[in-house]
LUMMAR-785103 format. One line per field, with one value per residue (C-alpha): residue in three letters; x, y, z. Coordinates in steps of 0.2 Angstrom, whole numbers, plus 5000, padded with zeros to 4 digits. Each point is the difference from the previous one (the first is absolute). Example, Ala and Ser with C-alpha at 12.3 -4.5 7.8 and 13.67 -1.06 7.14 Angstrom:
<nodes>
r [ALA	SER]
X [5062	5006]
Y [4978	5017]
Z [5039	4997]
</nodes>
This chain:
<nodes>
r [UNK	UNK	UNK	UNK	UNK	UNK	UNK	UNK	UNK	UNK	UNK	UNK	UNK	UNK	UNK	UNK	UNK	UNK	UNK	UNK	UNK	UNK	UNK	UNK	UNK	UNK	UNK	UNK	UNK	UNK	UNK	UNK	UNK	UNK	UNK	UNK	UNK	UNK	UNK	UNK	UNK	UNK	UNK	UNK	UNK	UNK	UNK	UNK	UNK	UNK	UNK	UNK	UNK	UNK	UNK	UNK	UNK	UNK	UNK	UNK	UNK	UNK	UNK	UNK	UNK	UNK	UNK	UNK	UNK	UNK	UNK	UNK	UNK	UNK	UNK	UNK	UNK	UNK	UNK	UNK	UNK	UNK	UNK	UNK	UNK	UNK	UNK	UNK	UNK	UNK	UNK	UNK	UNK	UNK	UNK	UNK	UNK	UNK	UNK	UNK	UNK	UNK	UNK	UNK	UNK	UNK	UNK	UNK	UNK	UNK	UNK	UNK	UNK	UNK	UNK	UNK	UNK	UNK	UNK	UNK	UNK	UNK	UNK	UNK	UNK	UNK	UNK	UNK	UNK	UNK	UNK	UNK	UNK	UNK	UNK	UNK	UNK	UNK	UNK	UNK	UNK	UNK	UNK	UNK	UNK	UNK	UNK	UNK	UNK	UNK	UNK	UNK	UNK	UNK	UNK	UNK	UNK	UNK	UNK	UNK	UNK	UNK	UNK	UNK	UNK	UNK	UNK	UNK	UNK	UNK	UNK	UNK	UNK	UNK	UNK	UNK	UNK	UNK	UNK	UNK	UNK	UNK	UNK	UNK	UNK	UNK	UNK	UNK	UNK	UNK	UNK	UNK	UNK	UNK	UNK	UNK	UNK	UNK	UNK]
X [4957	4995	5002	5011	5016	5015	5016	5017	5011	5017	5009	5019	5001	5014	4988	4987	5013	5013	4996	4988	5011	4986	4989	4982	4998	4988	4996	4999	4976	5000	4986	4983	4999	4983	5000	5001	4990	4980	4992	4982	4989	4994	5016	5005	4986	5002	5019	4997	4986	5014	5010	4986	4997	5018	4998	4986	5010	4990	5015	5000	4986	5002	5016	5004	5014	5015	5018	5013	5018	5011	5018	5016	5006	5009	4995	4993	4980	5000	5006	4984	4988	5007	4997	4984	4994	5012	5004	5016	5003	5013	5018	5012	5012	4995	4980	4990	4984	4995	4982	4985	4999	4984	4998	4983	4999	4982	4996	4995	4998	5014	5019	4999	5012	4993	5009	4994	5005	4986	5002	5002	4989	5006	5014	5005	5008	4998	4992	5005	4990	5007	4995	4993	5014	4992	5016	5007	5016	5007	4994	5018	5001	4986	4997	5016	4996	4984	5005	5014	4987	4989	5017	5004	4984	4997	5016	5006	5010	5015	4994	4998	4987	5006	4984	4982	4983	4995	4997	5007	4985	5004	4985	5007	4983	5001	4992	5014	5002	4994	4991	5008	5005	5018	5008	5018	5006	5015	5016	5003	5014	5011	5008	5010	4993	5008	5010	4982	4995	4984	4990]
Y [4949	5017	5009	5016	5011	4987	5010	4994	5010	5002	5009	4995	4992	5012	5016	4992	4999	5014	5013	4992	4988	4987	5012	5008	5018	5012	5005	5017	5002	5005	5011	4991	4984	5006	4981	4991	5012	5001	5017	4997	4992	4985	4995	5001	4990	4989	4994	5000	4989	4986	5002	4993	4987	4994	4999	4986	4990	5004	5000	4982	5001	5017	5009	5016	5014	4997	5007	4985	5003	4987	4998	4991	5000	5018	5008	5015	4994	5009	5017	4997	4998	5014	5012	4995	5000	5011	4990	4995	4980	4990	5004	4989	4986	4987	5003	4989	5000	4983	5001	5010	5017	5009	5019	5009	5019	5007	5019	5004	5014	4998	4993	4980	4988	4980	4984	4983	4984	4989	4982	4986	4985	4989	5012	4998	5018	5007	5014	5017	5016	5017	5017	5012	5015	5015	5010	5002	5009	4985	4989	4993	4993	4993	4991	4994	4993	4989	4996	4990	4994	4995	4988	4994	4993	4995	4992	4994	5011	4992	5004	4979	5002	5002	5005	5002	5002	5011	5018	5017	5013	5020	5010	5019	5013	5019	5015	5000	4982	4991	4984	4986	4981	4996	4983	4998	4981	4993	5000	4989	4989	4993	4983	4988	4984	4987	5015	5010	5015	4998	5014]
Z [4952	4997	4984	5002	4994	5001	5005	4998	5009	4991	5011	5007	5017	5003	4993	5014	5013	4999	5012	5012	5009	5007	5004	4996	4992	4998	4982	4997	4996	4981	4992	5000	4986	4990	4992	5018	5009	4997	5006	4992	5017	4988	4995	5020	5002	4987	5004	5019	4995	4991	5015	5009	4989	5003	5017	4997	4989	4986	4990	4999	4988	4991	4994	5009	4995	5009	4995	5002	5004	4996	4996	5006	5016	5005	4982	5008	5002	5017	4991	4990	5014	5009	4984	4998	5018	5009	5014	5006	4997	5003	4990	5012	4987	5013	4999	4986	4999	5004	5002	4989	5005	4996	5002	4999	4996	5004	5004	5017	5010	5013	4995	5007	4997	5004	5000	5002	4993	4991	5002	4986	5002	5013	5007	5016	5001	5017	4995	5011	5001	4995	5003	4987	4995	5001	5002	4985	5006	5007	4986	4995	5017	5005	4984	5001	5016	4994	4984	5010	5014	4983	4992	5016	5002	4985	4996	5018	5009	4993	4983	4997	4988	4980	4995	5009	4994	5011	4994	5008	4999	5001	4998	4998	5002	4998	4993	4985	4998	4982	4999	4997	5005	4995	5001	5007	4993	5007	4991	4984	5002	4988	5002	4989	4997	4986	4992	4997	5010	5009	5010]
</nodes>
């Protein structure tokens, strides 16, 4: 696995749930990050250059910076990947994450958001083709829209499947956005085996 920032998101389930009633938000932009965002060319470059190296699978044979969020199930992870990236995600007490979500920032010159999901070896997902979002002002919506096509056919459109290999990709590109790959796990859970909590 790739080496990276591990967050463990603490936040309540009812802090990550109270006022958006199983739906997505659209976070407020906040002033420009000078940590997460690079304005010399070469370091452009040079992280657009890591991103393309992921996209080879080159990471199976050299550790690459990724940030890591990871936490129980409802604890509030979403809040953190909505911060970081300022995209709406999903906030509904019936949505898990049951899959790997993987979202890449990269700066571009035009506001585009793409998903696609990136098969697991010997999956049999059905995989479906989505459009690019390249308006932004009915963002919530639309990614909304193929986040659920995304689980549906990932997990059976009766949500049968616990858990899947399979990897949800969001690539989010714009003039103001970082670089940066995040990792969304799914949700610990505990369970009580011969009277010892296990995750």
């Amino acid at each position: 696995m790739a080496s990276g920032l591990i967050v463990d998101d603490p936040v309540s389930p009812r802090r990550a749930h109270q006022h958006r009633n199983g739906a997505y938000a659209t976070p407020t932009r906040p002033k420009k990050n000078a940590f997460l965002h690079a304005e010399d060319p070469k370091h452009l470059e040079l992280l657009n250059t890591l991103l393309e190296l992921q996209a080879v699978d080159i990471e199976n044979h050299f550790d690459l910076p990724q940030i890591i969020v990871c936490g129980l199930q409802s604890s509030g992870k979403s809040s953190v990947l909505e911060a970081i990236t300022e995209i709406p995600f999903p906030r509904s007490e019936n949505t898990c994450t049951r899959f790997v979500t993987k979202v890449t920032l990269r700066t571009h010159p035009e506001d585009i958001v793409e998903v696609k999901i990136e098969q697991a070896a010997g999956s049999k997902t059905s995989v479906p083709r989505f459009a690019p979002i390249t308006n932004l002002n009915n963002l919530s919506a639309e990614l909304q829209d193929q986040f659920e096509r995304a689980s549906d056919a990932i997990l059976g459109a009766q949500q049968q499947t616990k858990f899947s290999r399979d990897t949800l990709s969001i690539t989010i590109s714009g003039p103001d956005r970082p670089i940066l790959q995040i990792l969304d796990l799914p949700g610990l859970i505990y369970h009580d085996a011969s009277d010892q909590k296990n995750i």
